[in-house]
C-alpha positions in Angstrom: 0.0 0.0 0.0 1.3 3.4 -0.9 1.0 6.4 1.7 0.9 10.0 0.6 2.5 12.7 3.5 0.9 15.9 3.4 2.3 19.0 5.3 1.4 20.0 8.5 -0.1 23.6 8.5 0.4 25.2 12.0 -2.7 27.5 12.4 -1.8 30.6 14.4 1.8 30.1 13.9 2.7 33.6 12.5 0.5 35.3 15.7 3.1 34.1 18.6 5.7 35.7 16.3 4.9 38.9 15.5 6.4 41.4 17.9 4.1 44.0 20.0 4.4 46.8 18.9 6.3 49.4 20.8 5.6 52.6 22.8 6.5 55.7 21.0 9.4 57.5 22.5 8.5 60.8 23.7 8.8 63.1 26.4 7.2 66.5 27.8 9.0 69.5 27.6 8.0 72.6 30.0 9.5 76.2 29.2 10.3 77.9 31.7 11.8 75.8 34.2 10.2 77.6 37.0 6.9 79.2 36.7 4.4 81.4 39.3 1.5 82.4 40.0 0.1 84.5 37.2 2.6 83.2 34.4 2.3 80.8 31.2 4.2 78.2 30.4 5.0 76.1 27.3 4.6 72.6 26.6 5.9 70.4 23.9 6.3 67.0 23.0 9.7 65.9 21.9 10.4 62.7 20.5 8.3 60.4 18.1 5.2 62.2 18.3 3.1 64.4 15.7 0.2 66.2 16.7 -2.1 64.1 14.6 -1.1 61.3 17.4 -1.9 63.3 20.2 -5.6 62.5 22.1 -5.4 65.7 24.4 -3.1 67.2 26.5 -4.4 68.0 30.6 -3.1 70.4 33.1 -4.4 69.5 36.4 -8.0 67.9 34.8 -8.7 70.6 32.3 -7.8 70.0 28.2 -5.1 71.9 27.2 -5.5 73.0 23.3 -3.0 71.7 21.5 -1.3 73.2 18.2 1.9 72.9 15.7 5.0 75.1 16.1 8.2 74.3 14.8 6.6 70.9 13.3 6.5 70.1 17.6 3.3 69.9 18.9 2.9 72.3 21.5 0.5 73.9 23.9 0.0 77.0 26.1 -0.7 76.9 29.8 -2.0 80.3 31.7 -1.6 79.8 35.4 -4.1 81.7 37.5 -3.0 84.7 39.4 -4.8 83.3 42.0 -3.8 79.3 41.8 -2.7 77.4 45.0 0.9 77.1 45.1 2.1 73.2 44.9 2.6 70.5 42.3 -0.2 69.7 39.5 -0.1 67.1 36.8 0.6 67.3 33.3 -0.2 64.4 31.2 -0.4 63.9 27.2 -2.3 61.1 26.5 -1.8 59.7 22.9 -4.0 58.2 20.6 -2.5 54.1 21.2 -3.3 54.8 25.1 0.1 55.8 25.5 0.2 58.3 28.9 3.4 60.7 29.5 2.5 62.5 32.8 4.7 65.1 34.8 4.3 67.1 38.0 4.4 70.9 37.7 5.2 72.8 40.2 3.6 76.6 40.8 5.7 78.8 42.5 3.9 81.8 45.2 4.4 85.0 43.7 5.6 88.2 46.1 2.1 90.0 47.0 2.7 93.6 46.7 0.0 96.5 47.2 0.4 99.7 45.9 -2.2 102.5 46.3 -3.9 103.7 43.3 -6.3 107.1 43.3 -9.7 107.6 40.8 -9.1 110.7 38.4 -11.5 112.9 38.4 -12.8 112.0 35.1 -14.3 108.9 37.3 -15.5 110.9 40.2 -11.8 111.2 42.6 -11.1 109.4 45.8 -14.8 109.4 47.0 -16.2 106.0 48.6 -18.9 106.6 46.5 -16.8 106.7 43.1 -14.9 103.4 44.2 -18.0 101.3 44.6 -18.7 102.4 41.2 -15.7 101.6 40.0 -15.3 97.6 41.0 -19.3 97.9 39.9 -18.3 99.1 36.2 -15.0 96.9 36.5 -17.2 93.8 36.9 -19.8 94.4 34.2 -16.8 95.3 31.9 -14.9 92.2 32.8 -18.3 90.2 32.0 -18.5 92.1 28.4 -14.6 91.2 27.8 -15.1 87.0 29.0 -16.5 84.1 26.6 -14.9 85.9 23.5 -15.5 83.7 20.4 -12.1 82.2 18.8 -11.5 79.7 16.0 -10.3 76.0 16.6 -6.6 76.2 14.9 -3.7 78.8 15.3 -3.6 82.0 13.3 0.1 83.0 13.8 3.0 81.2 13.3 5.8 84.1 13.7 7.1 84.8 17.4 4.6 87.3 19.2 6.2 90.8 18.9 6.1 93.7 21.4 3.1 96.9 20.1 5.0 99.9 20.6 7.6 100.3 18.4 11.1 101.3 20.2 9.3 102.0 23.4 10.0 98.9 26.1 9.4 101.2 29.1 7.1 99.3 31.5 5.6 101.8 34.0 3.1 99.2 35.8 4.0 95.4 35.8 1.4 92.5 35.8 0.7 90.9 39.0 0.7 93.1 42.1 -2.2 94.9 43.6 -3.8 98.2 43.3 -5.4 99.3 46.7 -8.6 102.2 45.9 -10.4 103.1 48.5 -10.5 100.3 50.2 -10.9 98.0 47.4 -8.0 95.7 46.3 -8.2 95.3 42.4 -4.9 93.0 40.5 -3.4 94.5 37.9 -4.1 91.7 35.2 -1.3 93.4 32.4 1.5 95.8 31.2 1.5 99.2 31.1 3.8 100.9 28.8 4.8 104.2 28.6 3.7 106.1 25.5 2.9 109.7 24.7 -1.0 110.1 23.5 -1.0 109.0 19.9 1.8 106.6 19.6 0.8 103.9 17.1 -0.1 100.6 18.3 0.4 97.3 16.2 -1.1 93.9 17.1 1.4 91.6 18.4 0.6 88.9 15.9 -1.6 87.8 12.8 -5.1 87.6 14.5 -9.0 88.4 14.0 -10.4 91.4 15.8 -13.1 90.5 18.3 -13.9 93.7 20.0 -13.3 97.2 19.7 -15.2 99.4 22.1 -15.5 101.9 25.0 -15.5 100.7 28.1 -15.3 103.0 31.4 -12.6 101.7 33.0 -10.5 100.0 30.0 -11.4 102.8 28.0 -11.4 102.7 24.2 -10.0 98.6 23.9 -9.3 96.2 20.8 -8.8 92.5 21.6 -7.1 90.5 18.6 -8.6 86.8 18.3 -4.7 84.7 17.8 -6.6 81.3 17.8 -7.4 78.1 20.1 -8.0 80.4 23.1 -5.2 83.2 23.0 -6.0 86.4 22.9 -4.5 89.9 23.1 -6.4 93.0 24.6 -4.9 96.8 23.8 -6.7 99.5 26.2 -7.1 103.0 27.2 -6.5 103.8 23.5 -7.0 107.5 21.8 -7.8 106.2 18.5 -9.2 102.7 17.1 -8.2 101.8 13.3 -9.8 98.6 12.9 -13.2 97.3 12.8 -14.2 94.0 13.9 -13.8 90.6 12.2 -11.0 92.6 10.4 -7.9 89.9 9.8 -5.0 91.6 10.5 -1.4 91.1 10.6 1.6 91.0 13.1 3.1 94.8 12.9 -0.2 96.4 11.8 -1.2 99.7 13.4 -4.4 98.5 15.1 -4.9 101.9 16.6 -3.6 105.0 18.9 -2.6 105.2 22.6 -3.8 107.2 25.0 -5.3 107.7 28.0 -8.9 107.2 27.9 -10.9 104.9 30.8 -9.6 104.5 34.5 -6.1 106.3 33.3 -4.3 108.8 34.8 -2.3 109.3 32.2 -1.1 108.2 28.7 0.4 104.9 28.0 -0.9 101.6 26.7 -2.0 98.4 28.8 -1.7 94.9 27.3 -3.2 91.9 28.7 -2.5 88.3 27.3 -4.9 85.6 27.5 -5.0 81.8 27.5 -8.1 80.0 27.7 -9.7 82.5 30.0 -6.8 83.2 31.8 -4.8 86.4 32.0 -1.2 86.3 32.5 2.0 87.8 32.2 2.6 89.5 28.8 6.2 90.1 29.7 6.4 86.2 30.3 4.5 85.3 27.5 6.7 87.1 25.2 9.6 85.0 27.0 8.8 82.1 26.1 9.9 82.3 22.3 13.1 83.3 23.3 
């Protein structure tokens, strides 16, 4: 009798073979190495990621937006002025379930008080005029929160100061202006400049408002995408309109002294996902 072999066929062979595949290799980045109360920082992801792979980015629970610069994907965190000091998670969490997490710590920043009197414009130092002010600076505040912004960047060059020449800061961000009993932060710059100097938007942007308001006077706040804004206030002279796309360098209008100002110069406030920080900082981290 004659006997035929046949071969044996190992079903499921090639499945114990095949390697797993491995975890990308990245890392978090923060910039700057120590960061306070009322500052931004700067995330990005080094290593094997794109931002296509990225799920979502959180900073103690909340979803950081996250963007391309430099072909790195990145992300901008604005610390509260008034955040707890102490250490807070960062995680990125990408798409194959990979999760990168890192503590961040938040430094205390000095408290300093300064006083700071009404001009007369705004009724002087009367206890009457200062209730009227926080009143005003409240339903202002209200009018300047929940600004619309689009879901991608609109800038890709570094953000650029909006005087030209003029650096001198006369009021810093961050410490606290005592009126009449009433302690109000001081949630910008203040630069010095004469009435009329011309002011240019600190990067390529949509303009969202441009209006009077008693105390931030005539203001213009410049839509930069994903949550970041820029405010420019107690202006002279407005030179835009809004929904107006304008570009990094453009004079977006006069300054001045107009509002709770007791004299000429131009405030700028940055803000990141509804929260104001330090411009100065800001503008740091693209060093």
């Amino acid at each position: 009798m004659k006997y035929t072999i046949l071969p044996i066929v190992l079903v499921g062979l090639f499945f114990l073979t095949v390697p797993p595949v491995a975890a990308q290799t990245i890392s978090i980045v923060v910039t700057p190495g120590q960061i306070i109360q009322g500052e931004p920082f700067m995330i990005q992801i080094q290593g094997d990621a794109i931002t296509t792979d990225m799920k979502k980015i959180l900073f103690d629970g909340m979803v950081v937006n996250v963007f391309t610069y430099k072909a790195i994907p990145t992300a901008f965190v604005g610390v509260p002025l008034s955040k707890k000091p102490g250490g807070y998670s960062l995680q990125a969490i990408m798409k194959n379930g990979q999760t990168i997490e890192k503590t961040i710590t938040i430094g205390a920043r000095q408290n300093i008080e300064k006083p700071l009197g009404i001009p007369a414009k705004l009724g002087g130092n009367t206890a009457a005029s200062a209730k009227n002010l926080v009143s005003t600076l409240t339903k202002d505040n209200k009018s300047l929160a929940n600004i619309k912004t689009v879901n991608h960047t609109l800038w890709s060059n570094i953000f650029t100061l909006p005087l030209l020449g003029t650096t001198t800061i006369t009021d810093p961000y961050g410490y606290t202006r005592q009126t009449d009993g009433y302690l109000i932060a001081h949630l910008g710059t203040d630069f010095r400049a004469v009435t009329g100097t011309p002011v240019m938007a600190m990067n390529r942007g949509i303009v969202r408002k441009t209006q009077f308001y008693t105390t931030y006077g005539n203001t213009i706040v410049i839509d930069h995408g994903l949550g970041l804004f820029t405010f420019y206030m107690h202006l002279s002279k407005i030179k835009v309109v809004v929904g107006e796309l304008v570009e990094q360098g453009q004079v977006i209008g006069l300054s001045g002294s107009t509002g709770y100002a007791d004299g000429p110069h131009l405030h700028v406030s940055v803000r990141i996902q509804g929260v104001s920080i330090d411009p100065m900082k800001f503008m740091g981290l693209f060093k």
